[in-house]
C-alpha positions in Angstrom: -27.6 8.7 -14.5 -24.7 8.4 -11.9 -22.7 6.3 -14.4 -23.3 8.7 -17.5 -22.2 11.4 -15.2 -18.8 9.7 -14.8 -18.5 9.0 -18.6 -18.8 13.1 -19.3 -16.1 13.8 -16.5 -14.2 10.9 -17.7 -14.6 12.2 -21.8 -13.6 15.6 -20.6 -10.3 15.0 -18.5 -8.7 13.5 -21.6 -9.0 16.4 -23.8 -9.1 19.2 -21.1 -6.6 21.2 -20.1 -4.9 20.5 -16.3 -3.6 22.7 -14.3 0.5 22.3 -13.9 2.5 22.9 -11.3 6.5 23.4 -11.2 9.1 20.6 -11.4 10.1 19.1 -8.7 12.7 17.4 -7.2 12.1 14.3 -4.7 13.4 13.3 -1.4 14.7 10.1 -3.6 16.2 12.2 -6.5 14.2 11.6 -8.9 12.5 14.7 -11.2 9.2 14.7 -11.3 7.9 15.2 -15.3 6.4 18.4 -16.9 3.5 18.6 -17.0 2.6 16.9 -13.8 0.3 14.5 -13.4 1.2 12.9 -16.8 -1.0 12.6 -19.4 -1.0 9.1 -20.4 -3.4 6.6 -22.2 -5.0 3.4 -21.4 -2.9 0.4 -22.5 -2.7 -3.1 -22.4 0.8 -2.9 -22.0 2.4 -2.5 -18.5 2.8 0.8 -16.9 6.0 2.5 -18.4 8.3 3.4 -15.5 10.0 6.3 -16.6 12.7 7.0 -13.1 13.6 2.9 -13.5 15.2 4.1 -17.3 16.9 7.8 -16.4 17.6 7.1 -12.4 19.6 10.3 -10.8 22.9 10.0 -10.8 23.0 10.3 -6.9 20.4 8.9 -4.8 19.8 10.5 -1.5 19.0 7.6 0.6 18.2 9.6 4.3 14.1 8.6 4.2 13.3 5.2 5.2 14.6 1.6 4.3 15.9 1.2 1.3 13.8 -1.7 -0.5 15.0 -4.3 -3.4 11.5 -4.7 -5.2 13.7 -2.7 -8.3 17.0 -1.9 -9.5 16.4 1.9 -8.6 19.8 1.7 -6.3 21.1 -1.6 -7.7 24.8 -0.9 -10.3 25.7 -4.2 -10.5 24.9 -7.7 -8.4 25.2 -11.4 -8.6 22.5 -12.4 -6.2 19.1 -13.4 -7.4 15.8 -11.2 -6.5 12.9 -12.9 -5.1 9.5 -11.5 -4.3 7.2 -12.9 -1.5 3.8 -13.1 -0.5 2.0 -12.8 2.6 0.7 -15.7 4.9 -2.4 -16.4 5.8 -3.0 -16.2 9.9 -4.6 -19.5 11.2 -7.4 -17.9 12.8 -8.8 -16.1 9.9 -11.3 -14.5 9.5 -10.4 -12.1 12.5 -13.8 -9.9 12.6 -16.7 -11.3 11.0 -20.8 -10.8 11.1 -22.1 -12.0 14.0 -24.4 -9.1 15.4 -27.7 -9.2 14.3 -27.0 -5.3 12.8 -24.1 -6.9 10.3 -26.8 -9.6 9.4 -29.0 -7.4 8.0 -30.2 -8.9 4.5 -29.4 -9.1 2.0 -26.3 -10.4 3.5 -24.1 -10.8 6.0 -21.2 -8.2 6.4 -18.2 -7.3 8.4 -15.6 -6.5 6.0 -13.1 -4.1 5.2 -13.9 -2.4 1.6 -11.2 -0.2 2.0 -12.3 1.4 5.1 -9.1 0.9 7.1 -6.9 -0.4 10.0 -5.2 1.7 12.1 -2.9 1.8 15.2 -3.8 5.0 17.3 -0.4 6.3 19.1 -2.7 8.0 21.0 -5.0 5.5 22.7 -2.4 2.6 22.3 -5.0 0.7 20.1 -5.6 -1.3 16.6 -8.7 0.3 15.1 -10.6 -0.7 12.4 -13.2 0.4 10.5 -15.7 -1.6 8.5 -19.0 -1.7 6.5 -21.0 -3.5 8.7 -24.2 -4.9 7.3 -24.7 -4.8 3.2 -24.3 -0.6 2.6 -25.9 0.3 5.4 -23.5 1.6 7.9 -19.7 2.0 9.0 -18.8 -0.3 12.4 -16.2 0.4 14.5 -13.6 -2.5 16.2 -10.7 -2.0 18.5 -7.6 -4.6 19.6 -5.2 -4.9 21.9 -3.0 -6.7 20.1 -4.1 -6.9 16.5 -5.4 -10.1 16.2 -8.3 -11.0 18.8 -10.8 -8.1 17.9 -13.4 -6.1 20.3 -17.1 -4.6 18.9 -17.7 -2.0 22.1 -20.9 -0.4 22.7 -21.0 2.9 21.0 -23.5 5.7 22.3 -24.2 6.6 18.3 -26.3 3.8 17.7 -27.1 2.5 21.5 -26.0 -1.1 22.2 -24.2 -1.5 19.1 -20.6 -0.7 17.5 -22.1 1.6 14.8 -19.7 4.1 14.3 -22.2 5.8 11.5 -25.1 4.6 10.1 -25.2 6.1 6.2 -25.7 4.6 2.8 -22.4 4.0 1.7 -20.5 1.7 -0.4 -16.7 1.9 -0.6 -15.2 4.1 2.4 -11.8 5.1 3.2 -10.7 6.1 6.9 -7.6 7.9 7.6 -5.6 8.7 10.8 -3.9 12.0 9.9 -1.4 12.3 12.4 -0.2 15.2 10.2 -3.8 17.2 11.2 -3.0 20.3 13.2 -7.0 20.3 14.0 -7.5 17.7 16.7 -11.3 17.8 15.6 -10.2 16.9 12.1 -7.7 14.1 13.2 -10.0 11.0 11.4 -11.5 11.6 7.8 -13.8 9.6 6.4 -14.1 9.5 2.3 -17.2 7.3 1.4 -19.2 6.8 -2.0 -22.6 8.4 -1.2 -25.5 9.8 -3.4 -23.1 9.0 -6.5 -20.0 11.6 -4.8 -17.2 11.1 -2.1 -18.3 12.4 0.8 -16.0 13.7 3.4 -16.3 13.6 7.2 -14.2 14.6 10.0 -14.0 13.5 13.4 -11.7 14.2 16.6 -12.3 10.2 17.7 -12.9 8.5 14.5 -16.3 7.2 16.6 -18.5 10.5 16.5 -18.6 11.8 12.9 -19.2 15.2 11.1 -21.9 16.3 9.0 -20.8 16.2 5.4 -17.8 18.8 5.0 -17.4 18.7 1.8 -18.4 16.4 -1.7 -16.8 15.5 -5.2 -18.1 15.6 -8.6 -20.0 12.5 -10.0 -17.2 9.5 -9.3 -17.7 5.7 -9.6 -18.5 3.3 -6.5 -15.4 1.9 -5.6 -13.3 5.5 -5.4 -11.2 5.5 -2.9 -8.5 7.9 -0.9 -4.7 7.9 -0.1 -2.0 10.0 1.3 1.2 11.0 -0.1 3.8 11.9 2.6 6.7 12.0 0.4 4.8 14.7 -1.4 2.1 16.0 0.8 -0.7 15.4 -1.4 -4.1 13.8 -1.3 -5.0 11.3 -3.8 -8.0 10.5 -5.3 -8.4 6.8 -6.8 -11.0 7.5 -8.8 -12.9 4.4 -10.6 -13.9 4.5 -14.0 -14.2 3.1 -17.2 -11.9 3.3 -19.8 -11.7 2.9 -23.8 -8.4 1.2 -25.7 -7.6 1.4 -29.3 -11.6 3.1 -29.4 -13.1 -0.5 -27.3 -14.5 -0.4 -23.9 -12.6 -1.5 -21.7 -13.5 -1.2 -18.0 -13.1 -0.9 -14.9 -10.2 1.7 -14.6 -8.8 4.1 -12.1 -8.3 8.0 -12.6 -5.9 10.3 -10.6 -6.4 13.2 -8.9 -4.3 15.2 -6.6 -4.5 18.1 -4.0 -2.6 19.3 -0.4 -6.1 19.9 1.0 -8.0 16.9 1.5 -11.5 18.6 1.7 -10.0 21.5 -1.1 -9.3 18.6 -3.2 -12.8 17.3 -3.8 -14.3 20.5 -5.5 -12.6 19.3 -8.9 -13.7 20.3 -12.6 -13.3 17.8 -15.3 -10.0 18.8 -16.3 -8.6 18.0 -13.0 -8.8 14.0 -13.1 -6.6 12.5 -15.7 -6.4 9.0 -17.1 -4.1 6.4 -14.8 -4.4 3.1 -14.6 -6.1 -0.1 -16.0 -5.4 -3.2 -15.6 -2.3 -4.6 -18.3 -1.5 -8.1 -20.2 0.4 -9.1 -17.4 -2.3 -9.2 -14.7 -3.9 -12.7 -13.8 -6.7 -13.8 -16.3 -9.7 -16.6 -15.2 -11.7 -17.2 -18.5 -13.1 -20.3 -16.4 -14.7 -17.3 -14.2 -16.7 -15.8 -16.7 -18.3 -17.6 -19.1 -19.9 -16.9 -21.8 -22.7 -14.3 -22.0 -21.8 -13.1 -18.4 -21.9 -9.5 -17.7 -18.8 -7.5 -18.4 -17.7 -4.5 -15.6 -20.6 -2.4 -16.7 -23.0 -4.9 -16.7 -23.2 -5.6 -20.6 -23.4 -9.0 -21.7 -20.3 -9.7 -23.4 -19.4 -12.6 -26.0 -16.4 -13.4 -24.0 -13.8 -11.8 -21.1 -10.7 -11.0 -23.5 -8.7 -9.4 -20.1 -8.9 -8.4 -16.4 -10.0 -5.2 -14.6 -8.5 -3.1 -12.1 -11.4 -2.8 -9.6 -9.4 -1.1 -7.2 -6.2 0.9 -5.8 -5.2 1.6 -2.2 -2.0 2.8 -1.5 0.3 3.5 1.0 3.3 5.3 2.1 6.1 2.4 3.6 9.7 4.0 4.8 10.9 4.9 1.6 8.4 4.4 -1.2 4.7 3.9 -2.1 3.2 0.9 -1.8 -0.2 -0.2 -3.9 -2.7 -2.7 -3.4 -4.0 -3.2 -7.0 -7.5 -5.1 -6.7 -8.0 -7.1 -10.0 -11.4 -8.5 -11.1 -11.1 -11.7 -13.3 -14.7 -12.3 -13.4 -18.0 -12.9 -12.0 -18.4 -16.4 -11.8 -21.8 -18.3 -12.5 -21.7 -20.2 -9.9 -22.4 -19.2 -6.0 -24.0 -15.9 -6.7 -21.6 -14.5 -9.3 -19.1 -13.5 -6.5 -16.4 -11.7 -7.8 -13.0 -12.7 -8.1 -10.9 -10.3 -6.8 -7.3 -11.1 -5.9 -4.7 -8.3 -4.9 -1.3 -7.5 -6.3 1.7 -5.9 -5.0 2.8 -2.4 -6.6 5.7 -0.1 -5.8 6.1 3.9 -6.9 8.7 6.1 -6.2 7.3 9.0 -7.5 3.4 8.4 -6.5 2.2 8.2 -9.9 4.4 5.4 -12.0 3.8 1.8 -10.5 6.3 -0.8 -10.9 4.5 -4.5 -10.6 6.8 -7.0 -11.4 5.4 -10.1 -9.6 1.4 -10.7 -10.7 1.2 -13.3 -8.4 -2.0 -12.9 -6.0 -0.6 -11.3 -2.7 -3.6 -11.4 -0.6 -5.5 -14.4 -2.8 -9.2 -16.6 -3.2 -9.1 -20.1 -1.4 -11.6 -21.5 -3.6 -12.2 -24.6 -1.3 -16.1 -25.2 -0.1 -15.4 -24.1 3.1 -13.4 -21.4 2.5 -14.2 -17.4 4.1 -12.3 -15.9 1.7 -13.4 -17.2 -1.3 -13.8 -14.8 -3.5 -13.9 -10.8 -3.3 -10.5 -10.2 -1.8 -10.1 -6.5 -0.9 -7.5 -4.0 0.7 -7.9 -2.0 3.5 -7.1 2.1 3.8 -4.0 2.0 5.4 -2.3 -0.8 3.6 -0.3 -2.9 6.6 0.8 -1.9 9.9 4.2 -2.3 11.1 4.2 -4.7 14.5 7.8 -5.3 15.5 9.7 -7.4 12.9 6.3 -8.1 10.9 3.7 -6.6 8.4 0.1 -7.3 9.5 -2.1 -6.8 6.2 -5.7 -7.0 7.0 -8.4 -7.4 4.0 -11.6 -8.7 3.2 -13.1 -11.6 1.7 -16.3 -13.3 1.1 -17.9 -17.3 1.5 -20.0 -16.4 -1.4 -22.2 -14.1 -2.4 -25.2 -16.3 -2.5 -25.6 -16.9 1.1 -21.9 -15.0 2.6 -21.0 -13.8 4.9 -18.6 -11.6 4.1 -15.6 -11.3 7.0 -12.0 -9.5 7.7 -9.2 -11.3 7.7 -5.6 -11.1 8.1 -1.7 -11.8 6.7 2.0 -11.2 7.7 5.0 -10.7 6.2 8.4 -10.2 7.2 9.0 -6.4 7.4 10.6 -5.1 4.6 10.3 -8.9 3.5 8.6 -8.0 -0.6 11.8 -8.6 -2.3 14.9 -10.4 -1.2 18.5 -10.3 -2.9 19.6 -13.8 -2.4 23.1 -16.1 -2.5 23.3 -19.8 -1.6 26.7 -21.5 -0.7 28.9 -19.4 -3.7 28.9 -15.7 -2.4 27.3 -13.3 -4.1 27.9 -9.2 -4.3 25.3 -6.6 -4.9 26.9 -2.7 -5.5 24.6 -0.1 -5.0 24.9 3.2 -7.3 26.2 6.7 -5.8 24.4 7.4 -2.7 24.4 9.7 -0.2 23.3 9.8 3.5 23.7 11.7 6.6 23.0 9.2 9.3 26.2 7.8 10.6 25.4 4.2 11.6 24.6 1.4 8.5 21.7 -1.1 9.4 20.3 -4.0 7.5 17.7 -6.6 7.5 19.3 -9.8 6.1 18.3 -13.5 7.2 21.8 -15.4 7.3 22.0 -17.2 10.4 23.9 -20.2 8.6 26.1 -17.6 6.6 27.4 -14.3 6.4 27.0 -10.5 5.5 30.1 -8.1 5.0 29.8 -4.4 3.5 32.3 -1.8 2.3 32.3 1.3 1.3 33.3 2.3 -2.0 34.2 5.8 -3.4 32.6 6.6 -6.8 35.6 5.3 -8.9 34.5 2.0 -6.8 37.6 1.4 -4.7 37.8 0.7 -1.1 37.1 3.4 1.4 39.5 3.2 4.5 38.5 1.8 7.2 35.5 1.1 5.7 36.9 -2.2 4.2 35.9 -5.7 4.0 38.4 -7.0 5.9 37.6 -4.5 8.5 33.5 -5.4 9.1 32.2 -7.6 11.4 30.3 -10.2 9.6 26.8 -10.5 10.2 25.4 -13.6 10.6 21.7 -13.9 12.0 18.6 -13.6 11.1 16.9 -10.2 11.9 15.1 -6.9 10.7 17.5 -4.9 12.2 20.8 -5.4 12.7 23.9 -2.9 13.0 27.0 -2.7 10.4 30.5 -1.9 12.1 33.8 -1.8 10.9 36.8 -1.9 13.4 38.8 1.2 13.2 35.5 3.5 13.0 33.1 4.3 15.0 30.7 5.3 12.3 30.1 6.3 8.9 30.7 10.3 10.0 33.8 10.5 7.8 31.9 9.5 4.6 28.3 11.4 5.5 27.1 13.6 2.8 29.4 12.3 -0.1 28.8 9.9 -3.2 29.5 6.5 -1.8 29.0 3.1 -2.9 27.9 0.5 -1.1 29.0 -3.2 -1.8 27.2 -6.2 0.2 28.9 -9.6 0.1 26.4 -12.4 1.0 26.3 -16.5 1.4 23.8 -18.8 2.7 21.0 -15.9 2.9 19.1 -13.1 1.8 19.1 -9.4 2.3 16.0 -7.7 2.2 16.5 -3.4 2.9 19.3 -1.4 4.1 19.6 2.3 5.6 21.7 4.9 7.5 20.4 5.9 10.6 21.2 8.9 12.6 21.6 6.6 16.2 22.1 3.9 17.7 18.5 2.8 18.0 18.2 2.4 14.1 15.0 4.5 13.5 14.7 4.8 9.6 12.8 8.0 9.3 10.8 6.3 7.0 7.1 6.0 6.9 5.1 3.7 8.7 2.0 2.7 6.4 -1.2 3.1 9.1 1.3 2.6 12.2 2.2 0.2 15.1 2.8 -0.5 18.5 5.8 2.0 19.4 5.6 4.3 16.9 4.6 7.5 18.2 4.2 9.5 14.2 3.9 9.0 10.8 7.7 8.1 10.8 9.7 5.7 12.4 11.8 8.2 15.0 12.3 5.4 17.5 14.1 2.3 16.1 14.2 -0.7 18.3 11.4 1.1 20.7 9.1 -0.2 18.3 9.8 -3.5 18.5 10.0 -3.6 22.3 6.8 -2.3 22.2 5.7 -5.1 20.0 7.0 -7.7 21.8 5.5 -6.0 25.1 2.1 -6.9 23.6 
């Protein structure tokens, strides 16, 4: 019934009618499309990307890092992009089941299916929150310093880190430092009774009753925040139809400022999104033959992949999506899924850009293996400690006999795209931009070679002093360094004009750069779930962060 439910809102929102709101204008420069959301089909072909074609013709630059994972800033370059993955920490998994209340049967569980990872300014703390046991409740787990994890004793469920005990499946747990209601701080959206429930809570430990439910939605929904455009978004899962075929699993957008406001939606409300494309990995070995498809049909054969799920998160000065995609349920070892995630990047919170389909957070399909299969994201997406990303997810041994654990990965911060250059120098010349920080900053690693900037005017020549000849090369390897020219102090005499930047590179790779307003380099970007240091939403403190992290 719940699923039929889902096909009527679903049949509806592509017809139906959607409310539009005005135009608008981003922080980034980019115009958002009438009517808003868009009103697109399911394809197999990747996700058009329509600010990548018609970019503005300035682009303010004063939120965040600026990332290379496209050529939104990029005029001209000779280095060569390359995207990375994350790295697996050596003492995966970092939570997993081993109080008799996560070993409920029929399985095993301690795992993050969505749920989320936090760090709490407040309290100085890594939190996470996870279904513990199969469905049966939400555990709570907290960390000093993100990688050895505590269960404390809870008075919800005496004796035990229960946080709530409720039949749930997917659940997404947000720190909204934004929340002028201290008693509203932490909201829970979980898939219960066939909706999304929402609680609130002032400790993320002692919940609310139910303060509000959606419509019929499908068991992996999840929840994000939008920052950049003060919205709540609503992953809704589905299942979609291309060229008149099932398809699916699919996912289904919905937006709204109030997060609670947001779930009373009508069919025309939710409008088609995302599915998974031609480009996404494909396992035919996974599923064979007579195997059920994603809505439990027995299919001939697996002709494509799935999107099983979306998280996303804001990161200084763009979104950044965790696309789940199934590839199967394999026969063997309980039909566990495989479900690998893959990097996505929006700039406008609707258009994804996913050009490397390589698994980010990936199966190890050895014997021993925790992870392997059913790799999910957390709510939240990474947390920002010091010069590193910590990306917690989920995995499972196998469904047969689990369990299923949390586990962990790093990356170099800012570190998803590099612009490289080996021994032959290489330039990359950013489009008109404008700023009105006074102090450059970069993240490069070139400790055996050298960075140089100058500043261009929009014809493209030289800005005096802001010249080549005049900047200190940097050569090192770190997330934040400073740019300086001699003969200026800072970049005052060129703030809040069309500039060009031009970076000259050898032996090394640059990964972001910004203008900051001081010395201490804070971005004003956003800080996905947070970090040791950071004190909001945004990074206001620079290299305070990183002390902090290295304080640890």
């Amino acid at each position: 019934m719940m699923r039929y439910l889902l096909f009527v809102l679903i049949a509806l929102s592509a017809g139906a009618a959607v409310a539009e709101e005005p135009v608008k204008l981003l922080y980034n420069g980019i115009r958002l499309p009438d009517p808003w959301p868009p009103r697109l089909q399911f394809s197999r072909e990747p996700m058009p990307v329509p600010y990548l074609h018609e970019r503005p013709t300035v682009v303010p630059i004063d939120v965040g890092r600026q990332l290379f994972v496209d050529d939104f800033l990029i005029h001209e370059t000779t280095l060569k992009r390359t995207y990375h993955l994350a790295e697996p920490y050596s003492g995966n998994p970092v939570v997993q089941p081993d109080r008799p209340w996560e070993n409920t049967t029929p399985r095993a569980v301690a795992m993050v299916f969505s749920d989320g990872v936090w760090y709490d300014p407040a309290d100085q703390l890594f939190k996470m929150w996870y279904m513990g046991a199969w469905r049966l409740s939400t555990c709570f787990a907290t960390s000093k310093d993100g990688l050895h994890w505590e269960k404390p004793s809870l008075d919800v469920e005496t004796g035990t880190n229960v946080s709530l005990k409720h039949g749930r499946d997917s659940s997404t747990v947000w720190l909204d430092l934004n929340e002028p209601d201290p008693m509203r701080r932490y909201k829970m959206f979980s898939y219960e009774g066939g909706t999304l429930a929402l609680r609130v809570s002032a400790d993320g430990i002692h919940w609310s009753a139910i303060v509000g439910h959606s419509p019929g939605v499908g068991d992996r929904t999840t929840v994000f925040y939008n920052p950049f455009r003060k919205m709540w978004v609503y992953s809704v899962k589905g299942f979609a139809e291309v060229g008149g075929a099932a398809f699916g699993r699919a996912r289904y957008y919905r937006e709204h400022a109030d997060a609670e406001k947001g779930l009373q939606w009508s069919a025309g409300d939710v409008v088609p999104w995302l599915c998974a494309d031609r480009l996404d990995p494909f396992n035919p070995k996974q599923y064979p033959v007579g195997a059920r498809d994603g809505r439990g049909v027995v299919a001939k054969e697996l002709a494509h992949s799935q999107l099983y799920n979306l998280d996303a998160t804001a990161y200084e000065s763009l979104m950044l999506g965790l696309f789940a995609i199934w590839q199967g349920d394999p026969a063997a070892r309980g039909n566990q899924k495989r479900n690998e995630v893959i990097l996505g990047y929006s700039r406008d919170g609707f258009h994804w850009h996913r050009p490397d389909r390589r698994p980010f957070l990936g199966i190890d399909e050895s014997d021993a293996a925790w992870n392997w299969g059913n790799v999910q994201s957390a709510g939240g997406g990474c947390l920002v400690v010091g010069d590193k990303l910590y990306f917690y997810h989920s995995g499972w041994r196998d469904r047969a006999s689990g369990p299923a654990s949390t586990g962990l990965a790093f990356l170099r911060r800012d570190g998803f795209a590099s612009m490289d250059a080996g021994e032959n120098e290489g330039t990359l010349t950013t489009r008109p931009i404008t700023f009105s920080g006074r102090l450059l900053f970069v993240n490069v690693a070139a400790a055996n070679g050298q960075l140089q900037v100058e500043v261009l005017d929009e014809s493209g020549k030289p800005v005096e002093p802001f010249t080549r000849s005049n900047c200190v090369a940097v050569s090192a390897n770190t997330t934040l360094a400073p740019v300086k020219w001699t003969g200026a102090d800072d970049l005052s005499a060129v703030a809040n004009k069309p500039v060009r930047l031009r970076f000259h590179l050898s032996n090394g790779r640059l990964y972001s750069f910004w203008v900051s307003p001081d010395v201490s380099g804070a971005s004003g970007g956003y800080m996905a779930a947070g970090g040791p240091g950071l004190i909001g939403p945004t990074d206001t403190v620079g290299t305070a962060a990183y002390e902090a992290a290295n304080a640890r």
